[in-house]
C-alpha positions as CSV (number, residue, x, y, z in Angstrom):
1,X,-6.6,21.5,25.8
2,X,-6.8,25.2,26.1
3,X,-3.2,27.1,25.2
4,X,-5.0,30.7,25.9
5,X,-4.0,33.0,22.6
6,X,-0.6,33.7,23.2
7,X,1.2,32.8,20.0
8,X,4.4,31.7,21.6
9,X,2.3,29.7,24.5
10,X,0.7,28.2,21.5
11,X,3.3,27.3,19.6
12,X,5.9,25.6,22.5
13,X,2.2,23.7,23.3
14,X,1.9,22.0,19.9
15,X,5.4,20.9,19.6
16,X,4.7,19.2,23.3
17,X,1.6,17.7,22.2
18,X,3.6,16.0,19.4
19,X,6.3,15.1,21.4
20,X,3.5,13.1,23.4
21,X,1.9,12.0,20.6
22,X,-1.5,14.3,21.1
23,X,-2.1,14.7,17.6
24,X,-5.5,14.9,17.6
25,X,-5.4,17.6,20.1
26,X,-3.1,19.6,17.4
27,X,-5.5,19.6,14.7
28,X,-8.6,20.2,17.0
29,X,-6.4,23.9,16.9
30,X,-6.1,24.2,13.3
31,X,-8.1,27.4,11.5
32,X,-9.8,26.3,8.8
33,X,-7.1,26.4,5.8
34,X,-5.0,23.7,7.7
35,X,-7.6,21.7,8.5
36,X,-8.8,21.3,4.7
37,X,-4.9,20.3,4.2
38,X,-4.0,18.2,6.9
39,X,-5.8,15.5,9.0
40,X,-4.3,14.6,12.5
41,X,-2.7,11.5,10.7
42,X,-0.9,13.2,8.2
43,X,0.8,15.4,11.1
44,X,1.4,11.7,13.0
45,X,3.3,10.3,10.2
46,X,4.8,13.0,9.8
47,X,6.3,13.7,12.9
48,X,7.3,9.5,13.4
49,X,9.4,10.4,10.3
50,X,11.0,13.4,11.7
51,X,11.9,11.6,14.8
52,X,12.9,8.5,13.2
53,X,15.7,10.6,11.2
54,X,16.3,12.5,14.4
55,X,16.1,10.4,17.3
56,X,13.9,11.2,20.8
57,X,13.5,14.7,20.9
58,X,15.5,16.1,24.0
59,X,14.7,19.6,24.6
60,X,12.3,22.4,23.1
61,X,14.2,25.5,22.8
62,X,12.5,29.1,22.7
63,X,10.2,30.0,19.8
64,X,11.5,33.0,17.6
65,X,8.7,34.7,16.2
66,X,8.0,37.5,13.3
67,X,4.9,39.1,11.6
68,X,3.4,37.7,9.0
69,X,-0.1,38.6,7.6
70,X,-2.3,40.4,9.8
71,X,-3.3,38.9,12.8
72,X,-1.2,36.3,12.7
73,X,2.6,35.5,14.1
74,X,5.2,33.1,12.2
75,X,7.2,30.8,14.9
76,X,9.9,29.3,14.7
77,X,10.5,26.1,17.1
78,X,13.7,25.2,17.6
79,X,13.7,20.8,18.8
80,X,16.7,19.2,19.6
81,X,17.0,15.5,19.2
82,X,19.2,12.4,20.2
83,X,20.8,12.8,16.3
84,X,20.2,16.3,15.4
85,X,17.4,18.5,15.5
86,X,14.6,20.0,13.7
87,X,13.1,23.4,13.4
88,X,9.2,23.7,13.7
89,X,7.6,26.6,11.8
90,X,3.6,27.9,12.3
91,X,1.6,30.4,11.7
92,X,-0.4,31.6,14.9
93,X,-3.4,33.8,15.2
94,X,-4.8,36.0,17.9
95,X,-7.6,33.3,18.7
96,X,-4.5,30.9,19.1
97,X,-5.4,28.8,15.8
98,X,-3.1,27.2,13.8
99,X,-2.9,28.8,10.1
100,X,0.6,26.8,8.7
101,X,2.4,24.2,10.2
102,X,5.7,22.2,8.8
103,X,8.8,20.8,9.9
104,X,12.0,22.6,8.5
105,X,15.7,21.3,8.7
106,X,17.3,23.1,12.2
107,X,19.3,25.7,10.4
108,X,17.6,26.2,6.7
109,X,19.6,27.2,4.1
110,X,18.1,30.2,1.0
111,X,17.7,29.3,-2.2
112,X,20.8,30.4,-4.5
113,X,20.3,30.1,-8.4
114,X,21.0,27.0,-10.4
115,X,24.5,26.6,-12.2
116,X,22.2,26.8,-15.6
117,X,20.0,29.9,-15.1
118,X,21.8,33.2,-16.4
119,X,20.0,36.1,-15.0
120,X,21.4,38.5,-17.5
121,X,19.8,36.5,-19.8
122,X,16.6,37.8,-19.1
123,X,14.4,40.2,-17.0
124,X,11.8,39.6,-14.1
125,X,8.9,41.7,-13.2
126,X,5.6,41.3,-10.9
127,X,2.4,40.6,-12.3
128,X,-0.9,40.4,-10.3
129,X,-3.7,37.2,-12.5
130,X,-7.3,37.2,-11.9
131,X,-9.6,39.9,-10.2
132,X,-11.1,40.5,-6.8
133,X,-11.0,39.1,-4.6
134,X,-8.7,36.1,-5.5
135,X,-6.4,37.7,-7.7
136,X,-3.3,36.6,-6.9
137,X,0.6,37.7,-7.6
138,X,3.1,36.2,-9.7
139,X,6.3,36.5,-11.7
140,X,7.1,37.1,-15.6
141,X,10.9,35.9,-16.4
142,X,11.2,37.6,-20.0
143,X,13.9,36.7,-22.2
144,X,16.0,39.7,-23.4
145,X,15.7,40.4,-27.0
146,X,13.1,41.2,-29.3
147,X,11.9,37.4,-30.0
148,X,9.3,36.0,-30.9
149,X,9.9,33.6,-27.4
150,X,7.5,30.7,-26.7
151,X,6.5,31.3,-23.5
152,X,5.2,28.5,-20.9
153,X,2.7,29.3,-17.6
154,X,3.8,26.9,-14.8
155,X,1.4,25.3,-12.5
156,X,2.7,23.9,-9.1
157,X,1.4,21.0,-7.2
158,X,-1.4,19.8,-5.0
159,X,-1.7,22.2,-2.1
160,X,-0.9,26.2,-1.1
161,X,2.1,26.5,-3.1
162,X,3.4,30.0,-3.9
163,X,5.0,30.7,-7.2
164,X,8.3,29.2,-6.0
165,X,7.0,25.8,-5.3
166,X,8.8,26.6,-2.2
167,X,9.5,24.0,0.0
168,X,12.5,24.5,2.8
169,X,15.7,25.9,1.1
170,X,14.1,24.7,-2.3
171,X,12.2,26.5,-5.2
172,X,11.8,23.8,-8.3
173,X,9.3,26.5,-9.9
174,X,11.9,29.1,-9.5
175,X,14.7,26.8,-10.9
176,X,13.0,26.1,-13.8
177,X,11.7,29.7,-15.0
178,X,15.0,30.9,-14.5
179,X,16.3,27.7,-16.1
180,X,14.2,27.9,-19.1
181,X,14.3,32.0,-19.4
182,X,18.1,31.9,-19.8
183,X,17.4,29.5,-22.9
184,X,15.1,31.5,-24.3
185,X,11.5,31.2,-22.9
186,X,9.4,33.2,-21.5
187,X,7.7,31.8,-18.3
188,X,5.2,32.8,-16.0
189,X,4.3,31.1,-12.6
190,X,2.0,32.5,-10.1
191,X,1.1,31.7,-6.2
192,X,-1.5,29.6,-6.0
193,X,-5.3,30.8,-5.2
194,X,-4.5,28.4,-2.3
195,X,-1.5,29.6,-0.6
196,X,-3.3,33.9,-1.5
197,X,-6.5,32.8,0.2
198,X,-6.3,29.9,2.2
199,X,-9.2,31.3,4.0
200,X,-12.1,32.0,1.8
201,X,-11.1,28.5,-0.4
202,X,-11.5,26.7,2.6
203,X,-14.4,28.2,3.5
204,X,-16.1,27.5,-0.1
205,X,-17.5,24.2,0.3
206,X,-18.4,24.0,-3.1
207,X,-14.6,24.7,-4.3
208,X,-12.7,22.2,-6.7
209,X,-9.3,21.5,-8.5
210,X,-10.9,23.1,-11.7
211,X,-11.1,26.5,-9.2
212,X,-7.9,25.6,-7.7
213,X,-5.7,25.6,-11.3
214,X,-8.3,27.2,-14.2
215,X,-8.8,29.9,-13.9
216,X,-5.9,31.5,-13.3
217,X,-4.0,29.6,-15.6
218,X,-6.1,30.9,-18.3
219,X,-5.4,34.1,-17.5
220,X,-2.0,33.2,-17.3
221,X,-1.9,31.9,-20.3
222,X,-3.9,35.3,-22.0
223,X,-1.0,37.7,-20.5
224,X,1.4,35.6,-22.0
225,X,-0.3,36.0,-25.6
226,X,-0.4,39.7,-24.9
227,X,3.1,40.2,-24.2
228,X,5.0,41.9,-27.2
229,X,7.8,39.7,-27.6
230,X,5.8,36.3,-27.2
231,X,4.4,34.2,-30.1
232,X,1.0,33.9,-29.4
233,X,0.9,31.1,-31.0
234,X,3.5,29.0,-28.8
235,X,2.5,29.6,-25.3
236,X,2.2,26.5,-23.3
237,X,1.2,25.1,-20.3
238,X,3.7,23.2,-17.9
239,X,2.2,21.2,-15.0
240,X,4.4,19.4,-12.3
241,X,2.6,16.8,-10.2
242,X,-1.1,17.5,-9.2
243,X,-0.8,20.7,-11.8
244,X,0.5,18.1,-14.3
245,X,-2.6,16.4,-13.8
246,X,-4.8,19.8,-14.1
247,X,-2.9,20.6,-17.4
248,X,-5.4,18.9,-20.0
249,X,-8.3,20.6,-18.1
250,X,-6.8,23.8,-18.5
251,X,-5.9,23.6,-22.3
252,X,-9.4,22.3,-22.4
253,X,-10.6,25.2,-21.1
254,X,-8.5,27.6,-23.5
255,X,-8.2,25.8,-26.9
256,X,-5.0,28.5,-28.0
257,X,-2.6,26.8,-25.8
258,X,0.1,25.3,-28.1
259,X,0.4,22.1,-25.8
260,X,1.6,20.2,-22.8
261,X,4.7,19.5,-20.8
262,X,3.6,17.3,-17.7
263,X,5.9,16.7,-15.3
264,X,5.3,13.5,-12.4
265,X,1.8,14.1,-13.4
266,X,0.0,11.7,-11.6
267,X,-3.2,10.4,-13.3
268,X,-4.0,7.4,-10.7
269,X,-6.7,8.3,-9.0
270,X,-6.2,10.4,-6.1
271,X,-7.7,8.4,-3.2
272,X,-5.7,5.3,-4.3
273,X,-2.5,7.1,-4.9
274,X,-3.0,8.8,-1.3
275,X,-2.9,4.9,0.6
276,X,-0.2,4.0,-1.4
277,X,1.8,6.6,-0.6
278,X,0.7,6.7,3.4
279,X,1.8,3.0,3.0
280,X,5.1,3.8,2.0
281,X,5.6,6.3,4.2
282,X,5.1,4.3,7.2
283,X,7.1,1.8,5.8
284,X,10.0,4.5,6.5
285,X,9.1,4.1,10.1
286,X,7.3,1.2,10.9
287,X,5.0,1.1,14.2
288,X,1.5,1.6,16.1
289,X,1.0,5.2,14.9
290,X,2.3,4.3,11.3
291,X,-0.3,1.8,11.2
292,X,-3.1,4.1,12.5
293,X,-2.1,6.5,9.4
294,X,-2.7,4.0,7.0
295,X,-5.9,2.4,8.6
296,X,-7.6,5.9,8.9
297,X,-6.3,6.7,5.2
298,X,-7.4,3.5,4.0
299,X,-10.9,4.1,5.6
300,X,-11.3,8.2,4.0
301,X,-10.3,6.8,0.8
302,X,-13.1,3.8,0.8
303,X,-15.7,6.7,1.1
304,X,-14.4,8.2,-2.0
305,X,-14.6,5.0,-3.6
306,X,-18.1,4.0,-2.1
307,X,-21.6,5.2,-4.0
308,X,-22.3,7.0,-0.8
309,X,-20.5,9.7,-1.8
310,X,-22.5,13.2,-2.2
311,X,-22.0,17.1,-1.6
312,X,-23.0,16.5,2.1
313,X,-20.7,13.4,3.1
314,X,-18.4,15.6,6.1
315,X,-14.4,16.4,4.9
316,X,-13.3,14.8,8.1
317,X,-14.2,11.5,6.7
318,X,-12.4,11.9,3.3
319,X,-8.7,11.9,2.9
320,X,-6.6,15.2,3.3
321,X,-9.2,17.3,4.5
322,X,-10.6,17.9,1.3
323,X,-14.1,18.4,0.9
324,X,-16.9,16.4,-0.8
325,X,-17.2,18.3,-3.8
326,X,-13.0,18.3,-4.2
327,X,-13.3,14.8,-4.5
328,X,-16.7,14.4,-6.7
329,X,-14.6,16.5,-8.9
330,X,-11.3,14.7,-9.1
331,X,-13.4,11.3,-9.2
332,X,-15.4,12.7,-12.2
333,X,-12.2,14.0,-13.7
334,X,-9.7,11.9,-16.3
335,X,-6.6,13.5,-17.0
336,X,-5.7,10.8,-19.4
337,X,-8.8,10.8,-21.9
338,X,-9.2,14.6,-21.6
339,X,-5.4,15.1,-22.5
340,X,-6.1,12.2,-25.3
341,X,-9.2,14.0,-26.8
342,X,-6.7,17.5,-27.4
343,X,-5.0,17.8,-30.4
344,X,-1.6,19.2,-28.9
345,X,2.0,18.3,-28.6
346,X,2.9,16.6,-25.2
347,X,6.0,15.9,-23.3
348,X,5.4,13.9,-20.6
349,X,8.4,13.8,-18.0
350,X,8.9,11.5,-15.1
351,X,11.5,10.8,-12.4
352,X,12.4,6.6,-11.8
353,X,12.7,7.1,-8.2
354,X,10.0,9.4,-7.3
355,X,7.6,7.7,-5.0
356,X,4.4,9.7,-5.0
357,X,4.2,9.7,-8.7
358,X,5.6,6.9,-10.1
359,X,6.5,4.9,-13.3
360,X,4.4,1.7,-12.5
361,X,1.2,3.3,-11.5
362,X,1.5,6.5,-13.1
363,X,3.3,7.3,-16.4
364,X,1.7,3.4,-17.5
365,X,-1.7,5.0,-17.8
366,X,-0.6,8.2,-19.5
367,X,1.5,5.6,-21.7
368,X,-1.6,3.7,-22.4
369,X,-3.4,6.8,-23.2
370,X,-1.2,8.8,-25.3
371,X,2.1,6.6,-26.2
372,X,1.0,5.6,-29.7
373,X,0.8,9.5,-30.5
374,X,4.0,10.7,-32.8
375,X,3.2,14.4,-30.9
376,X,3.7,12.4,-27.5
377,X,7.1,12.5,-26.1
378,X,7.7,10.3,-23.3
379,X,11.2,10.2,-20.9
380,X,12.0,8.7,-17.7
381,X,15.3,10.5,-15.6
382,X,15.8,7.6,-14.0
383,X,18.0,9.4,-11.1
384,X,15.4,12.1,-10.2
385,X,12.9,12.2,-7.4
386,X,9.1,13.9,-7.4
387,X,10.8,17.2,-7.3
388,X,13.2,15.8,-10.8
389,X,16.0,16.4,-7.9
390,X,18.9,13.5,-8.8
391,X,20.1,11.4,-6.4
392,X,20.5,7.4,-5.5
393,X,19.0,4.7,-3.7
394,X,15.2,5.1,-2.6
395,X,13.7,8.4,-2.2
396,X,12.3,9.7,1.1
397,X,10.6,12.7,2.1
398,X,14.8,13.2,3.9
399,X,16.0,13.7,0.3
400,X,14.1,17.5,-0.1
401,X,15.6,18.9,2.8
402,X,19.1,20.2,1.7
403,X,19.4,22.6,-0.8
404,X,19.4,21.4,-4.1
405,X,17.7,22.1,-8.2
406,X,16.3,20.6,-10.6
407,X,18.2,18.5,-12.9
408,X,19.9,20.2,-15.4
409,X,18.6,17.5,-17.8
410,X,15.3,18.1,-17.3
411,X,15.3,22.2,-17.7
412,X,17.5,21.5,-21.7
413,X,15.4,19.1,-22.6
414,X,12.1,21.2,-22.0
415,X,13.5,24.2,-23.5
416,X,14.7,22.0,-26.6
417,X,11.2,20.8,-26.9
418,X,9.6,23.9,-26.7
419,X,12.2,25.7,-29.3
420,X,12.5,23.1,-32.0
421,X,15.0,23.9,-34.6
422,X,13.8,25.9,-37.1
């Protein structure tokens, strides 16, 4: 189907197409960064879930647009269902490619700061990591004082995350530099190389999670240990979920960091994590395209698995997009052993009822791995989801859609760890 390059023509035609179930016709319009991201049965799932929170959709109302980078056009969808609604957001450039595409509660809320971050507590100021051309921008939350403050570089998860971990009304990232800032660290997070330069990543065929997290975290790590009022000597690295599970690799990399705090860091391997959680997912909304999701996920991830693996095997066979030598990387890669062989203080942190990361086939390996280690400090929050949000009853992708912040729990308990008592 041809939409001609009119972003709004564009963007009322995609949420039609997945209001008929066209998905593949969607992502034949994605540029490349959403295609390495997103398969068409990602968006299918996806959008069964949407509608089976929201009901039928009844009408499409007029897209609102605004700038965004150059050549491109942000939209904003507004879908009205049988229960509700839905807003869908894209990014739309003048060749009428997709660039970004996610579904967004109907009237999304900002972020406001958590009860526990005190913003006169500390100071913020930009910082740009790496060099041309992926350099990329962050944020430096510096306690006030003269110190010495352990400091701590965060690392979001698996995909184009900016610094925020920003995801609808919600910034965990954000929650927990402030969080830990107003207790006396200093913490530095920093958009991803992903989310700066979707475009010549995807484009790299050769490009890998070591790219994706390394280095810039290194560097991250290095401005932190430069910083006047830091102890050089107690600057740690933080990793939530997929940058959990690029943590070890990273203090591998630069033997000065003081140690870990891993957060839902998942250490099953990827491909096997990614059917168990397309299974679940469908489970939310059982049916012919929920089946077709996990049958064409089970299929990518079989050619991880297989021997036939190799720098030339095609991303569109492979799970999320990814390319080849992603997932000879990741497969080569053990977060466990390689966090076992460092000689650093860990906490390892996980919710009970998060389902992408999980007790049973996550946090037993890093148990088997690391629990007999007095330096190794293990807790479950058994109320928290992925994003260490609390709530009840079993998680679902519904959960991270009002505004909400990290357990308060979670953000004393880190700090605690990384300012022991003297």
């Amino acid at each position: 189907m041809t939409t001609g390059t009119d972003p709004a023509t564009t963007a009322v035609a995609v949420v039609e197409m997945a209001r008929k179930g066209r998905f593949a016709e969607i992502a034949g319009l994605f540029a490349p960064p959403l295609r390495a991201a997103v398969s068409a049965e990602m968006l299918r799932v996806a959008w069964a879930l949407e509608t089976g929170k929201h009901g039928a959709v009844t009408a499409v109302g007029e897209p609102v647009s605004e700038p965004a980078e150059a050549g491109r056009v942000r939209l904003s969808v507004p879908v009205s269902c049988e229960h509700g609604g839905l807003t869908v957001v894209m990014s739309v450039d003048d060749a009428g490619g997709l660039n970004g595409l996610r579904f967004a509660p109907a009237t999304p809320a900002s972020w406001t700061p958590p009860p526990y971050a005190a913003p006169e507590r500390f100071e913020e100021r930009a910082v740009t990591l790496g060099s041309a051309p992926l350099a990329v921008s962050g944020a430096l939350s510096l306690p006030r004082g003269q110190g010495p403050w352990p400091g701590v570089v965060l690392l979001g998860g698996g995909g184009p995350f900016d610094r925020d971990g920003t995801g609808g009304p919600n910034k965990p990232l954000k929650d927990l530099a402030w969080g830990l800032a107003s207790r006396g660290v200093a913490v530095l997070r920093f958009d991803k190389v992903t989310y700066t330069h979707p475009g010549q990543v995807a484009n790299a065929p050769d490009f890998t999670m070591a790219d994706e997290y390394v280095p810039h975290a290194v560097a991250a790590v290095r401005m932190l240990q430069r910083e006047p009022t830091v102890d050089p000597a107690r600057v740690f690295v933080l990793g939530h979920s997929m940058g959990g599970k690029a943590a070890p690799r990273v203090a591998a990399a630069e033997p000065s960091v003081a140690g870990l705090v891993l957060l839902a860091a998942d250490a099953q391997p990827m491909h096997e994590a990614a059917v168990r959680v397309t299974r679940h997912l469908a489970s939310l909304n059982p049916g012919p395209a929920a089946d077709a999701a996990v049958e064409a996920m089970t299929r990518q991830a079989a050619v991880v698995a297989g021997p036939e693996l190799s720098p030339s095997t095609p991303a569109e066979t492979l799970p999320l997009g990814l390319s080849a030598a992603y997932w000879l990387d990741l497969r080569d890669y053990d977060p466990v052993s390689t966090a076992a062989a460092l000689d650093k203080p860990m906490l390892v942190l996980q919710g009970g009822r998060d389902y992408q990361v999980t007790v049973a086939d996550d946090l037993l390996r890093w148990r088997a791995g690391l629990g007999h280690r007095p330096d190794v400090t293990m807790r479950v929050y058994d109320a928290d989801n992925h994003l260490f949000f609390p709530g009840s009853g079993p998680s679902t992708p519904a959960e991270y859609e009002p505004p909400q912040h990290v357990d308060p729990g979670v953000v004393a308990d880190i700090a605690e760890w990384l300012t022991p008592p003297a």
